[in-house]
N, CA, C and O atoms as a DFTB+ gen file, in Angstrom:
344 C
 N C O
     1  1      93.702     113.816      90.732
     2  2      94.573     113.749      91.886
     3  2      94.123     112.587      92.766
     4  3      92.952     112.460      93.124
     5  1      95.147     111.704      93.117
     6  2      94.559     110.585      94.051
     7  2      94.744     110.655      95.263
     8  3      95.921     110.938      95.489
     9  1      93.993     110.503      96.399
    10  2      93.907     110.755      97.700
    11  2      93.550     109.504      98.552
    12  3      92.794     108.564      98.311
    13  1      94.529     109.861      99.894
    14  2      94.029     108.437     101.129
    15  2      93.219     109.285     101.970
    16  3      93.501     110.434     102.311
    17  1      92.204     108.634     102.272
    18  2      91.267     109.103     103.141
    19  2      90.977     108.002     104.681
    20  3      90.173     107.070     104.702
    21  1      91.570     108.292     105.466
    22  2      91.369     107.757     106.970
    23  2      89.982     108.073     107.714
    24  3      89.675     109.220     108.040
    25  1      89.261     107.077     107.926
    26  2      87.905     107.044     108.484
    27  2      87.473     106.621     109.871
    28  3      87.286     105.404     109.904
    29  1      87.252     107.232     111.040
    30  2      86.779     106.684     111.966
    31  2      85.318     106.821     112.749
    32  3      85.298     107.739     113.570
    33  1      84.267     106.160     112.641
    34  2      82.952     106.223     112.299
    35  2      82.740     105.693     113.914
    36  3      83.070     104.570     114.296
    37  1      82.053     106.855     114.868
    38  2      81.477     106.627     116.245
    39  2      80.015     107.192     116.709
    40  3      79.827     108.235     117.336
    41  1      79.051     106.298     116.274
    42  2      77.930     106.459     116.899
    43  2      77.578     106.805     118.156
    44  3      78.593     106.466     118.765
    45  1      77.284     106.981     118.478
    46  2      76.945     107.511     120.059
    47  2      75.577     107.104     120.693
    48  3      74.840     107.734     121.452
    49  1      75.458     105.794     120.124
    50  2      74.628     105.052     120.903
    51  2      74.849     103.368     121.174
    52  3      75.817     102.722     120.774
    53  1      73.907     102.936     121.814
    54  2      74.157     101.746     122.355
    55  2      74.175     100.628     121.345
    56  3      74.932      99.676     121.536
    57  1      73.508     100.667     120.438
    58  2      73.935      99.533     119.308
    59  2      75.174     100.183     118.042
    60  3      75.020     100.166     116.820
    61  1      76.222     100.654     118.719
    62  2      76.805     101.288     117.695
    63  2      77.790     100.604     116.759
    64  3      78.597     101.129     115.992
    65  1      77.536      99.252     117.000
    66  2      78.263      98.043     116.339
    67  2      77.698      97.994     115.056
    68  3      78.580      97.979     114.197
    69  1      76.730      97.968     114.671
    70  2      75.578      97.736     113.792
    71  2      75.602      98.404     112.893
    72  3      75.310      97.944     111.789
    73  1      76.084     100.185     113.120
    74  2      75.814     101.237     112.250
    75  2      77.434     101.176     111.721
    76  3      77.742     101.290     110.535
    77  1      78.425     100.970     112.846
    78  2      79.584     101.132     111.829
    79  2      79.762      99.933     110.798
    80  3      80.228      99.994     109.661
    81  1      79.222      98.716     111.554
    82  2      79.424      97.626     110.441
    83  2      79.046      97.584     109.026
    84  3      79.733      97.192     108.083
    85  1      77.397      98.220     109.016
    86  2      76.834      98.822     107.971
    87  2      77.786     100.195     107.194
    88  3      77.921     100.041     105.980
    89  1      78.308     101.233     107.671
    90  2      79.158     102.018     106.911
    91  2      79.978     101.301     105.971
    92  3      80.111     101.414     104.753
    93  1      80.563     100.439     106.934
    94  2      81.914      99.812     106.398
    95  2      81.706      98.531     105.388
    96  3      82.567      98.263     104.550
    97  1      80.428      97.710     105.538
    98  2      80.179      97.514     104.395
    99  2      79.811      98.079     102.851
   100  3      79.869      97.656     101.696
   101  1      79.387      99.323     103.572
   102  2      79.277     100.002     102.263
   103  2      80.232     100.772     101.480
   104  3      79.922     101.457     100.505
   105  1      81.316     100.643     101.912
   106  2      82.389     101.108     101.327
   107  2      83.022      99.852     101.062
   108  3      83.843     100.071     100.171
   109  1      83.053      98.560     101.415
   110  2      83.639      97.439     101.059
   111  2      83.063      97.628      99.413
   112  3      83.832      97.733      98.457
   113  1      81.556      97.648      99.301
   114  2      81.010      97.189      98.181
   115  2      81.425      98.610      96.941
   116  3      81.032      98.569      95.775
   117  1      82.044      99.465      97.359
   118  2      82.304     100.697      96.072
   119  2      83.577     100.363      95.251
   120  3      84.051      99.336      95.737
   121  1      84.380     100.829      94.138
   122  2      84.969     100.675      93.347
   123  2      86.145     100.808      93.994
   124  3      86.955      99.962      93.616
   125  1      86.605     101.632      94.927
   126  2      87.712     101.996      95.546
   127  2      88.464     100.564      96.282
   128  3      87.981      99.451      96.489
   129  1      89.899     101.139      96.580
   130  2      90.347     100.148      97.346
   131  2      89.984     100.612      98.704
   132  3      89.800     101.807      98.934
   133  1      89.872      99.628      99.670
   134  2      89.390      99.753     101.249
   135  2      90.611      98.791     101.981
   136  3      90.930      97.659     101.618
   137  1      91.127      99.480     102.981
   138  2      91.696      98.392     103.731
   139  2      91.266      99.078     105.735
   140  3      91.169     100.194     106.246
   141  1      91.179      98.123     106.073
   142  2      90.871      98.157     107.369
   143  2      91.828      98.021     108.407
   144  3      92.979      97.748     108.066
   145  1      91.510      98.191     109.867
   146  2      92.194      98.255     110.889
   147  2      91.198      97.893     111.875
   148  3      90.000      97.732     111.641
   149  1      92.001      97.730     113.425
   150  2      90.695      97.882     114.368
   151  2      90.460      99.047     114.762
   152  3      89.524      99.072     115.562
   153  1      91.093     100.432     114.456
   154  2      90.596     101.475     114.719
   155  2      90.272     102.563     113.797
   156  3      90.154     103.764     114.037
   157  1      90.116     101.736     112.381
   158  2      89.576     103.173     110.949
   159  2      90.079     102.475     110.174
   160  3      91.041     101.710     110.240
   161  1      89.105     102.867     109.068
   162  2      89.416     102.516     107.949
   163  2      89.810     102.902     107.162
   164  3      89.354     104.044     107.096
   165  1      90.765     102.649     105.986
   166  2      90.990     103.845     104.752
   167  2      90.694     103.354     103.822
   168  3      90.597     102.140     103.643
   169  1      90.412     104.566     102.736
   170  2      89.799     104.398     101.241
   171  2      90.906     105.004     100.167
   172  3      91.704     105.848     100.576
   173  1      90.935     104.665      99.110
   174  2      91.727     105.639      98.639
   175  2      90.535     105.474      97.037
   176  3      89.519     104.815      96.811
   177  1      91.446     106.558      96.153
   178  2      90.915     106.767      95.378
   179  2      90.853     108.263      94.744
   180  3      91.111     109.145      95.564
   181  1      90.502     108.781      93.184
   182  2      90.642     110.387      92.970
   183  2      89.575     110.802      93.326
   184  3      88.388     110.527      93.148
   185  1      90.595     112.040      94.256
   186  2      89.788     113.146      94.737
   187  2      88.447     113.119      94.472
   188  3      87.812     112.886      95.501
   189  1      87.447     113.330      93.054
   190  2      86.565     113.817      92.655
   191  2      85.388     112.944      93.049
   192  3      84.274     113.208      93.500
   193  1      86.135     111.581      92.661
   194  2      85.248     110.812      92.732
   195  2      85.000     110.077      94.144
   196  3      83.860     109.705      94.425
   197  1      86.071     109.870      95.026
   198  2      86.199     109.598      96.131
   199  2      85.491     110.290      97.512
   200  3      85.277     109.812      98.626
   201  1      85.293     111.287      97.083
   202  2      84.710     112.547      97.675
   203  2      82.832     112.350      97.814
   204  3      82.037     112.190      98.740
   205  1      82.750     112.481      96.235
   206  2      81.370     112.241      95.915
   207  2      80.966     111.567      96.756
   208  3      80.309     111.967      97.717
   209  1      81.427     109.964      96.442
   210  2      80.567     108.820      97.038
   211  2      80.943     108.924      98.240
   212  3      79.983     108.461      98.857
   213  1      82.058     109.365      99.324
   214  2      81.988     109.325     100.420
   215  2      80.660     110.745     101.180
   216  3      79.842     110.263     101.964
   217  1      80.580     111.762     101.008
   218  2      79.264     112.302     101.132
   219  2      78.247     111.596     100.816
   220  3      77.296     111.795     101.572
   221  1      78.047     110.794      99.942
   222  2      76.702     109.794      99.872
   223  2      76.395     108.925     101.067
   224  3      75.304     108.724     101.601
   225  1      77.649     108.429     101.390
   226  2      77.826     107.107     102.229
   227  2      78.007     107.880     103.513
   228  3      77.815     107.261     104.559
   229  1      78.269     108.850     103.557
   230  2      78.206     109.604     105.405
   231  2      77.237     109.991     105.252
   232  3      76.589     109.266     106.007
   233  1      76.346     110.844     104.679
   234  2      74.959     111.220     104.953
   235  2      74.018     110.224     104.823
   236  3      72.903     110.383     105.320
   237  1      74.440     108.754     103.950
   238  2      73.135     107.864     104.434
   239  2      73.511     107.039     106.066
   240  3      72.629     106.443     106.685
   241  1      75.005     107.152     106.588
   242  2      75.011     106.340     107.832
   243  2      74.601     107.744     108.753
   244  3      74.271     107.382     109.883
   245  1      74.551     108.783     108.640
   246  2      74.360     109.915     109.511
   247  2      72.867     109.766     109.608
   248  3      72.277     109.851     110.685
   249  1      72.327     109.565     108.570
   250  2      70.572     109.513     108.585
   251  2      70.354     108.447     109.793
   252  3      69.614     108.649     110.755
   253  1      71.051     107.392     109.594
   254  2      70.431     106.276     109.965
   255  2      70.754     106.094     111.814
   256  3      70.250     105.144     112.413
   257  1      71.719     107.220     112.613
   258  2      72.135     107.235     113.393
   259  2      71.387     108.431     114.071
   260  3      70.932     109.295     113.322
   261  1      71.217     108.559     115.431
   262  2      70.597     109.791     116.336
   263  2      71.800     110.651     116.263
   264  3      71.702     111.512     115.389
   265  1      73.093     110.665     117.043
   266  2      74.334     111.354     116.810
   267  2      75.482     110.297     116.273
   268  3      75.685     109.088     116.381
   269  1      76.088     111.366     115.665
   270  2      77.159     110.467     115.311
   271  2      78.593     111.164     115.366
   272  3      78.480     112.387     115.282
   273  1      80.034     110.681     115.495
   274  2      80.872     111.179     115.271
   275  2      81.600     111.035     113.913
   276  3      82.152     109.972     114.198
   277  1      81.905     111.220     113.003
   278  2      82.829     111.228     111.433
   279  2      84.341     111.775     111.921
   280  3      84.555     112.933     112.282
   281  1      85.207     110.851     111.868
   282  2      86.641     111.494     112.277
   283  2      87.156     111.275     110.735
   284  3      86.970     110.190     110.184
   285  1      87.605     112.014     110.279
   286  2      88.297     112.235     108.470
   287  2      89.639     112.884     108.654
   288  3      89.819     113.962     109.221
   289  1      90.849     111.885     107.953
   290  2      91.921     112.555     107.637
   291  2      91.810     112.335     105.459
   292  3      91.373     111.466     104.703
   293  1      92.460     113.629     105.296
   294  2      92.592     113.291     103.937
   295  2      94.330     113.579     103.327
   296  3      94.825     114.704     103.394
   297  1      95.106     112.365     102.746
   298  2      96.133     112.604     102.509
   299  2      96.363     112.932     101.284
   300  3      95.798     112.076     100.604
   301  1      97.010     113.894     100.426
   302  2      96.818     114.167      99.011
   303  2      97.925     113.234      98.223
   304  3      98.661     113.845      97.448
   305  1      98.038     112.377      98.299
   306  2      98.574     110.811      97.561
   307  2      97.906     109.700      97.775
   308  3      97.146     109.742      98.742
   309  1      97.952     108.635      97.128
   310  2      97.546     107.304      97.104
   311  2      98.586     106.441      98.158
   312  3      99.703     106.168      97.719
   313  1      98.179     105.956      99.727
   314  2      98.909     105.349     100.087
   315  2      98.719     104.131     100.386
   316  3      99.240     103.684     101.408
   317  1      97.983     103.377      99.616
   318  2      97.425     101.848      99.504
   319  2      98.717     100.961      99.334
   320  3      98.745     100.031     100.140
   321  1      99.536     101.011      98.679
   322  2     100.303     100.308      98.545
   323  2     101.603     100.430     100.061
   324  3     102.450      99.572     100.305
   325  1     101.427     101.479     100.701
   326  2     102.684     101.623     101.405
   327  2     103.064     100.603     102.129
   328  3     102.082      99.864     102.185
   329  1     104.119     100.040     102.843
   330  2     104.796      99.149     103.347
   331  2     105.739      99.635     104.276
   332  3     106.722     100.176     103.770
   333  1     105.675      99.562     105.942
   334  2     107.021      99.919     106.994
   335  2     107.933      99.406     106.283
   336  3     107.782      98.465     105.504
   337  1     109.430     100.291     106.621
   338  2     110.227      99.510     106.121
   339  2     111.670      99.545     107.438
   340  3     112.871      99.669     107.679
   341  1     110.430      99.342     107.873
   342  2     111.839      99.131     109.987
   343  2     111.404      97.546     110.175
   344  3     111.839      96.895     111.125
């Protein structure tokens, strides 16, 4: 099953530029498609596997942070390709 996953990654400290930049490179560098915004990012990719590595990649930026916020939407289709059409 392929899924869009919406990401918005808020540290709660004063260098919190640093830690999301680092998240978000690390999802640049995984197999999935990534596309960005200035306010979240999305991933897409199947369920199983998409899942996995995103628990990898939030518990190593959660380590690396004092608090943090993880905002997650998960859509149950692939919407990488979508396009407005207004």
């Amino acid at each position: 099953m392929q899924i869009s996953v919406d990401l918005t990654l808020s540290p709660l400290q004063d260098d919190y530029e640093t830690h999301i930049i680092d998240f978000i490179k690390v999802l640049r560098a995984s197999k999935f498609k990534v596309l960005e915004n200035p306010l979240s990012t999305q991933i897409f990719g199947e369920i199983n596997e998409l899942m996995s590595f995103l628990t990898e990649a939030i518990e190593t930026s959660f380590e690396n942070t004092d608090i943090s916020v993880l905002t997650m939407k998960v859509v149950k289709t692939n919407r990488s390709n979508y396009e407005p059409n207004f």
